[in-house]
C-alpha positions in Angstrom: 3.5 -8.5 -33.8 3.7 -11.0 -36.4 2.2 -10.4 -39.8 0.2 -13.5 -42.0 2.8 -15.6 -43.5 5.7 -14.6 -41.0 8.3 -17.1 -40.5 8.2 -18.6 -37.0 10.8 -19.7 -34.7 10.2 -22.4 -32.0 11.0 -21.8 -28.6 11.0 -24.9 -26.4 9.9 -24.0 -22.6 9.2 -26.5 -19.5 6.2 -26.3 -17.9 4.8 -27.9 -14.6 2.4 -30.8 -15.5 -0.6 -28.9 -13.4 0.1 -25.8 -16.2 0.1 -27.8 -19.2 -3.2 -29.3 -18.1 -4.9 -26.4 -17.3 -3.5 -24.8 -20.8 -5.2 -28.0 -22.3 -8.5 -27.1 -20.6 -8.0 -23.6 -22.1 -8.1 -24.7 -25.5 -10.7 -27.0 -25.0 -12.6 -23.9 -23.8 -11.8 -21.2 -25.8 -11.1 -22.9 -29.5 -7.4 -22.5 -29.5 -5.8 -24.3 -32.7 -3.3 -25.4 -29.9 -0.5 -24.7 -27.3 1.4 -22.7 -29.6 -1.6 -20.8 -29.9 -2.2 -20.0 -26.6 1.4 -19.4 -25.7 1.5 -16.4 -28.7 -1.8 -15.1 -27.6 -0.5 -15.1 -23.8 2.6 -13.6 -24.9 1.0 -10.7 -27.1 -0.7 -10.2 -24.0 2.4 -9.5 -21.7 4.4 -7.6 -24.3 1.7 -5.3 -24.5 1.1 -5.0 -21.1 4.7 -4.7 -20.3 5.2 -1.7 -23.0 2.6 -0.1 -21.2 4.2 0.0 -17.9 7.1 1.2 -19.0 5.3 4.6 -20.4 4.3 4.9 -16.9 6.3 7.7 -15.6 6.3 10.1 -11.4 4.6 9.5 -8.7 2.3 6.5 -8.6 -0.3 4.5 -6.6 -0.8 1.4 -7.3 -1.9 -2.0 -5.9 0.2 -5.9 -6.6 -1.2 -8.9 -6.1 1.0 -11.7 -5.6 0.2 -15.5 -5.1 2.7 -18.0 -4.5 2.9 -21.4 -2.4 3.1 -21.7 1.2 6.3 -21.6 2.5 7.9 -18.8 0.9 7.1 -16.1 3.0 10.5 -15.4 4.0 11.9 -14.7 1.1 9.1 -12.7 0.0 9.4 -10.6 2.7 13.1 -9.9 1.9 11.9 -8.6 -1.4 8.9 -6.7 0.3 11.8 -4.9 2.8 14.1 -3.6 -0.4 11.1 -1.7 -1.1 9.9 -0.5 1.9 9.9 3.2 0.8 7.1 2.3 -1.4 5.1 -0.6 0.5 2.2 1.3 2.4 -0.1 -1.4 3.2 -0.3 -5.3 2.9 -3.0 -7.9 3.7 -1.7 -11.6 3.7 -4.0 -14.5 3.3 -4.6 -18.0 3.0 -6.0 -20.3 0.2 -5.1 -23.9 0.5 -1.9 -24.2 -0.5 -1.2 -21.0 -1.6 -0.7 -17.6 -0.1 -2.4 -14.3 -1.6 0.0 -11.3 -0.8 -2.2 -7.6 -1.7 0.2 -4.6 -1.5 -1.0 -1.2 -1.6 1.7 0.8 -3.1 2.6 4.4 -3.8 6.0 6.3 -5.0 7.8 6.5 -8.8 6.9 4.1 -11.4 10.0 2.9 -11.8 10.4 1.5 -7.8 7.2 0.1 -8.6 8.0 -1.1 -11.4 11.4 -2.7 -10.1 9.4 -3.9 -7.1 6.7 -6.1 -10.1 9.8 -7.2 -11.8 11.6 -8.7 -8.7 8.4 -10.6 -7.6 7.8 -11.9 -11.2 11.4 -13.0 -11.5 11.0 -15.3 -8.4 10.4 -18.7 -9.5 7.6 -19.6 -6.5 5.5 -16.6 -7.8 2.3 -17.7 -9.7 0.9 -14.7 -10.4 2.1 -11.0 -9.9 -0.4 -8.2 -11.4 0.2 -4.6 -11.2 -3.0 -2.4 -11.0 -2.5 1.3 -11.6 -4.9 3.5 -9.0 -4.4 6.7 -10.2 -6.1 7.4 -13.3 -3.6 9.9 -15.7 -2.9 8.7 -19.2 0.7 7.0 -19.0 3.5 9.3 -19.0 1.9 12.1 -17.2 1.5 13.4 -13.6 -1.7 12.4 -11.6 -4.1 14.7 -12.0 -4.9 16.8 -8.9 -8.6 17.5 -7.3 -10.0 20.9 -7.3 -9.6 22.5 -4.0 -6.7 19.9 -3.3 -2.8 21.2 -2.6 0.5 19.2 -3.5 
């Protein structure tokens, strides 16, 4: 993280009109000095986040949401089948233009984890969020119920 004082380096990044609008509205909102602001506060955000999944370690549940526009559900589904061993459930819906994609998933952190990364990595996605079910500390196993076996 950077420290009062710390030198800054600019990064230039192309952003849909409909994006830098909405980021506009934000710092209306929320008191942001600007979008440089909001881009480092969103970034802390994801590097944390990120660094945090990638302590998560075994056998997982999880659910994924995924929103992306119309149109794309072919190639979603492509991604969806190269992970098939840990894709147990899906619901697919309809909002307007876009479609909301839930996935119930359950195997090793790191197929789910792949499985995040490819969906973020695909330009159409507007929003992939991982949600861990289970509720062990990162790095350790699930804890098991009393009176439960496996």
């Amino acid at each position: 993280m950077e420290s009062p004082g710390e030198r800054m380096g600019v990064v230039s990044v192309s952003l849909p009109e409909s994006l830098v609008e909405e980021t506009d509205r934000l710092i209306a909102r929320r008191g942001f000095a600007g979008r440089s602001e909001v881009v480092r506060a969103a970034l802390r955000e994801f590097l944390a986040a990120a660094s945090q999944e990638t302590e998560r370690k075994g056998r997982r549940a999880a659910t994924l949401t995924l929103v992306y526009p119309e149109g794309h559900e072919r190639h979603i589904g492509e991604i969806r089948h190269a992970f098939n061993d840990i894709v147990k459930s899906m619901v697919h819906s309809h909002t307007g233009e876009d479609c909301i994609e839930v996935f119930v998933l359950q195997g090793d952190a790191d197929r789910i984890r792949a499985f995040s990364e490819r969906l973020r990595n695909y330009r159409e996605s507007r929003l992939v969020q991982t949600v861990y079910a289970d509720a062990s500390p990162a790095g350790d196993e699930p804890a098991r119920r009393p009176g439960r076996r496996g």
